[in-house]
C-alpha positions as CSV (number, residue, x, y, z in Angstrom):
1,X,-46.1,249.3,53.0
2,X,-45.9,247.8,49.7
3,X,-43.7,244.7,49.2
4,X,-42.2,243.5,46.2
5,X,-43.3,241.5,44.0
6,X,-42.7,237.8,44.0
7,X,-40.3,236.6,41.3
8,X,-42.0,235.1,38.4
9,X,-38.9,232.8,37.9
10,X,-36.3,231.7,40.5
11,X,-33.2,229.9,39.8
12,X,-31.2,229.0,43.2
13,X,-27.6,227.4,43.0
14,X,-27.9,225.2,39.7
15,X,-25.7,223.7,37.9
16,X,-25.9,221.5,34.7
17,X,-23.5,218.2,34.1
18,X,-24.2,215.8,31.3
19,X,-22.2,213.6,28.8
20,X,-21.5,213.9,24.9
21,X,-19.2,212.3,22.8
22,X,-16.0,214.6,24.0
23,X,-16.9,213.2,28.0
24,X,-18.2,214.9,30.6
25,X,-19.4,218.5,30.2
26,X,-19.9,221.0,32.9
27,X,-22.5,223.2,31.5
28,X,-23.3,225.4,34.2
29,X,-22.3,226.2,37.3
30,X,-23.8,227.7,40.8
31,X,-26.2,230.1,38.9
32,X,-28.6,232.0,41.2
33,X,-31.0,235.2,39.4
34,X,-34.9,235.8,39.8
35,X,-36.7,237.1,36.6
36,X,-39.3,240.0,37.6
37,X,-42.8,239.7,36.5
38,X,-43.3,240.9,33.1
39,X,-39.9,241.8,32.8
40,X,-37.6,241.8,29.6
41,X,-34.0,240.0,31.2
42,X,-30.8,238.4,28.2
43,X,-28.4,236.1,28.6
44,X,-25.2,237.0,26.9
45,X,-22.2,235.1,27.2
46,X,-19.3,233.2,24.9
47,X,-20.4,230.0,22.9
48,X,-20.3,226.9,25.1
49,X,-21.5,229.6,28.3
50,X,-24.6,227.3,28.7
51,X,-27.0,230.0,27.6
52,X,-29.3,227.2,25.6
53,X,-28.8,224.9,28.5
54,X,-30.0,227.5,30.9
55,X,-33.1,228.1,29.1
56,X,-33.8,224.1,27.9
57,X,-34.0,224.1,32.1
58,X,-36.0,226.5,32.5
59,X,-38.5,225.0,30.3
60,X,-38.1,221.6,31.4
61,X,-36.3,219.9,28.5
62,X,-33.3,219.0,30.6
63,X,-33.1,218.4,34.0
64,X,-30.8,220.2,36.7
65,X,-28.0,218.6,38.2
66,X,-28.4,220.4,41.7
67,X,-30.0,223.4,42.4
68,X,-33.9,224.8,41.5
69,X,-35.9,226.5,39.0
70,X,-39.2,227.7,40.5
71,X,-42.1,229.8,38.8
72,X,-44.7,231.8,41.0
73,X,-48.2,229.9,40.8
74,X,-49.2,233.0,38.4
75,X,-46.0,232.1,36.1
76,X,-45.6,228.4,35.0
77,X,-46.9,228.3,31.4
78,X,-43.5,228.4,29.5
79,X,-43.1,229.5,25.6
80,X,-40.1,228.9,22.9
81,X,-38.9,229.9,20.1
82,X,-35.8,229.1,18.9
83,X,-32.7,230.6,16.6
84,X,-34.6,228.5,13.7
85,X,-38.2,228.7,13.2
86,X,-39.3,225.4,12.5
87,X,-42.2,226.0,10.7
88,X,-44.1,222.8,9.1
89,X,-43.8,223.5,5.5
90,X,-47.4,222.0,4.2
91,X,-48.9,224.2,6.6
92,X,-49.4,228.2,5.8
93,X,-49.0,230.7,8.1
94,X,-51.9,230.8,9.8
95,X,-52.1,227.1,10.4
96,X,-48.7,227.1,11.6
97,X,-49.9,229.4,14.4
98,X,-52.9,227.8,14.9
99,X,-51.2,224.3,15.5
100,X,-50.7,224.7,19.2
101,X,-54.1,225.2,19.8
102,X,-55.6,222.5,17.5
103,X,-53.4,220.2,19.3
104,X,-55.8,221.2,22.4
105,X,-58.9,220.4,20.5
106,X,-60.5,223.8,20.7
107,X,-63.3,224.7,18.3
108,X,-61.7,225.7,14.8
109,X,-63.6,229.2,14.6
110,X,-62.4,230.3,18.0
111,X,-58.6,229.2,17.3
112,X,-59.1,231.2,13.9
113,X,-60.0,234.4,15.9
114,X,-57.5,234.0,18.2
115,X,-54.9,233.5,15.2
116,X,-55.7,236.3,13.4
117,X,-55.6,238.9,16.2
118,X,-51.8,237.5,16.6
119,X,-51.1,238.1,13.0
120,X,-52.4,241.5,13.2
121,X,-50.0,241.9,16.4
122,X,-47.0,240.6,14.5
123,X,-47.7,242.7,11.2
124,X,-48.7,239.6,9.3
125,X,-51.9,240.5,7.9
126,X,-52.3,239.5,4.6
127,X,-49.7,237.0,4.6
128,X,-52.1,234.6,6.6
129,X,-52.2,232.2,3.7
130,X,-48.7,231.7,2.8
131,X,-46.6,229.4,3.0
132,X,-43.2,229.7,4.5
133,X,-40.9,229.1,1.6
134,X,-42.5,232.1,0.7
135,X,-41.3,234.1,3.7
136,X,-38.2,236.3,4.8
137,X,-36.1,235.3,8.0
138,X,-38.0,238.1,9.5
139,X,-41.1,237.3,8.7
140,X,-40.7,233.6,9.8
141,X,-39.3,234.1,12.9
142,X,-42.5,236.8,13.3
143,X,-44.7,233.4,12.6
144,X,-42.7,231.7,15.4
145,X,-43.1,234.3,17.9
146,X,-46.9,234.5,17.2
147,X,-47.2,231.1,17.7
148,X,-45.6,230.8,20.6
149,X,-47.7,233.5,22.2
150,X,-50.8,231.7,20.8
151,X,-50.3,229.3,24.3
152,X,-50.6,232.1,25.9
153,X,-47.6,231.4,28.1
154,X,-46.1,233.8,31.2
155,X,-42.7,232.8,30.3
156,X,-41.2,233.9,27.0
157,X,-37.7,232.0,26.1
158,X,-36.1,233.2,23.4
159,X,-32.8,231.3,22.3
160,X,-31.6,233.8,19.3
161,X,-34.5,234.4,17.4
162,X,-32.6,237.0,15.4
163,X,-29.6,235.4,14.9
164,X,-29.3,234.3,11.4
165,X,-30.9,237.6,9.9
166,X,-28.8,240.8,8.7
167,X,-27.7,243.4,10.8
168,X,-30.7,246.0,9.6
169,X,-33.4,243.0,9.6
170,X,-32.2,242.3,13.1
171,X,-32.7,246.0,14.2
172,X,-35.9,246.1,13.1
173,X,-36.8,242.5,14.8
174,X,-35.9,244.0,17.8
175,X,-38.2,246.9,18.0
176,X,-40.8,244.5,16.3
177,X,-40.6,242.7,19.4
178,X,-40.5,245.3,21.9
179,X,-44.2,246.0,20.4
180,X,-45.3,242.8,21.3
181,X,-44.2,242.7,24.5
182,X,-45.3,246.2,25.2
183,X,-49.4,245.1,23.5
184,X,-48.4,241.4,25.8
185,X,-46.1,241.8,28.7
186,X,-45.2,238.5,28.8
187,X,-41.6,237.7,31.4
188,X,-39.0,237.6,28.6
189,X,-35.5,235.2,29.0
190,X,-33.9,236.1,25.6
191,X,-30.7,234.7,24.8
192,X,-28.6,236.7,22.3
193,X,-24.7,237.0,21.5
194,X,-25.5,241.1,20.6
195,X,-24.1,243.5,23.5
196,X,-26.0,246.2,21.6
197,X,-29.5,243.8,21.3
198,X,-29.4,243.0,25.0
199,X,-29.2,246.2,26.0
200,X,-31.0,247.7,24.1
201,X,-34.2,245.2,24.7
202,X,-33.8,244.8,28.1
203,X,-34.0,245.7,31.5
204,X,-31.3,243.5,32.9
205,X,-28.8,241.6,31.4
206,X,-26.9,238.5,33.1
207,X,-23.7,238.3,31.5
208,X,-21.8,234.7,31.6
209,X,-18.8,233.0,31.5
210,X,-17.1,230.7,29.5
211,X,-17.8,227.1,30.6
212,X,-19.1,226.5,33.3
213,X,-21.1,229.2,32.5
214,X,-21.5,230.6,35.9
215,X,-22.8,234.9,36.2
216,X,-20.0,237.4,36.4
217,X,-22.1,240.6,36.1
218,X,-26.0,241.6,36.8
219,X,-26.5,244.8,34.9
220,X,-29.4,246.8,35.5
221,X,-30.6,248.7,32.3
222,X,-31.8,251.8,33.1
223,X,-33.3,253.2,29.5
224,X,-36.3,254.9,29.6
225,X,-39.5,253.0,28.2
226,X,-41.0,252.8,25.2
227,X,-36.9,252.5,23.8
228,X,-36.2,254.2,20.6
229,X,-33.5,253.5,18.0
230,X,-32.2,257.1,18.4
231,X,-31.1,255.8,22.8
232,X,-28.3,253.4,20.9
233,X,-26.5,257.0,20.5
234,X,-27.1,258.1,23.8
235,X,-24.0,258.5,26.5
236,X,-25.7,255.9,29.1
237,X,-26.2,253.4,25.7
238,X,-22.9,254.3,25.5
239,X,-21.8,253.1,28.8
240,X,-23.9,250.1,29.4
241,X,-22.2,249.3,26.2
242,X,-18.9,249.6,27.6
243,X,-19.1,247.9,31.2
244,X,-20.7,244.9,29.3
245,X,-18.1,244.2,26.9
246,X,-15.2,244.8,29.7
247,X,-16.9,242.2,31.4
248,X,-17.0,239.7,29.1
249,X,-13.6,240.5,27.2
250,X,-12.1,240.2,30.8
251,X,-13.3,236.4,30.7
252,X,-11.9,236.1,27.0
253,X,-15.3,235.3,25.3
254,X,-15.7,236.6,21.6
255,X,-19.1,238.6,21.4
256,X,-19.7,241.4,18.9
């Protein structure tokens, strides 16, 4: 008999408390949800839900203040990218990839191969020697993504990579990224304030409440693999896209 799996990611009762200049904020609150292995799982939720928090946990930026986050020995190398890309602006696109791994010390011509395979991945080729005032939002955030995945890591957080791009750019982004982590499947965490992103991209989403962001639904996402734009007009899209936005209205948070 075959048994499941073991989580690649398991959070266990936590909750986040910390100080800012208003007083004491209670970020999170008595979240428990285990991210499958290779899996594609978002966060959605109202601003202030703790959706950033969540994920600056997970990757060890900030610390919890009770509860666990615990990775499977085959799951610990963590990768970010967030809402901004942050790309060094002296450095061209291909050295901006490259930087994790030079920070390592490996030999320049194997970091180069490595490099270029990703900006092949990403649709980057022949862009490798720009710069990035010479990019779109698209295409930079496509240079963050690669250079996140240039780690190699299991764990994929994404904190709104697609947020500050049009409506059509953010479409395509989203398939864009489907055919990396189809060619990579890395464990995805995505964080996104789009009912019809998460759903689409994913195969669960965990929707939150306002602060404390605690979970008030688990929704399983049963689309059919590889997704295609035409499933957003389906009745099950449909749906999905109903139960999901109940939800949250029901807790007053303002998502799209």
């Amino acid at each position: 008999m075959n048994s499941s799996p073991e989580p690649a990611l398991q959070v266990h009762n936590l909750g986040v408390t910390f100080r800012d200049a208003s007083g004491v904020v209670h970020a999170l609150h008595d979240l428990s949800f285990s991210l499958p292995p290779n899996g594609f799982v978002s966060l959605i939720g109202p601003s202030g839900s703790g959706k950033s928090t969540l994920l600056k946990v997970v990757a060890g930026l900030v610390p919890p203040t009770h509860g666990s986050v615990r990775f499977s020995p085959d799951h610990s190398k963590i990768g970010m990218v967030f809402q901004k890309a942050n790309l060094m602006p002296w450095r061209r696109v291909i050295d901006n990839i490259s930087l994790p791994l030079e920070l390592k010390g490996l030999p320049r011509e194997d970091i180069h191969a490595q490099a270029q395979e990703l900006i092949r991945l990403v649709g980057l080729e022949g862009f490798e020697n720009a710069y990035p005032r010479d990019l779109s939002g698209g295409m930079a955030q496509r240079v963050a993504i690669a250079r996140s995945l240039m780690q190699d890591p299991d764990i994929l957080l994404l904190d709104e990579p697609f947020g500050a791009l049009d409506a059509l750019t953010r479409e395509r982004m989203g398939d864009e990224l489907l055919y990396i982590w189809q060619a990579r499947r890395k464990t995805v965490l995505l964080v996104t304030h789009s009912i019809p992103e998460a759903i689409y991209l994913s195969d669960q989403v965990l929707a939150l409440s306002s602060r404390p962001g605690s979970i008030v639904l688990d929704l399983p996402v049963h689309l059919p693999r590889p997704r295609t734009p035409e499933m957003r007009y389906s009745e099950i899209f449909s749906e999905l896209t109903h139960t999901l936005r109940d939800t949250l209205h029901e807790d007053n948070g303002l998502v799209q």
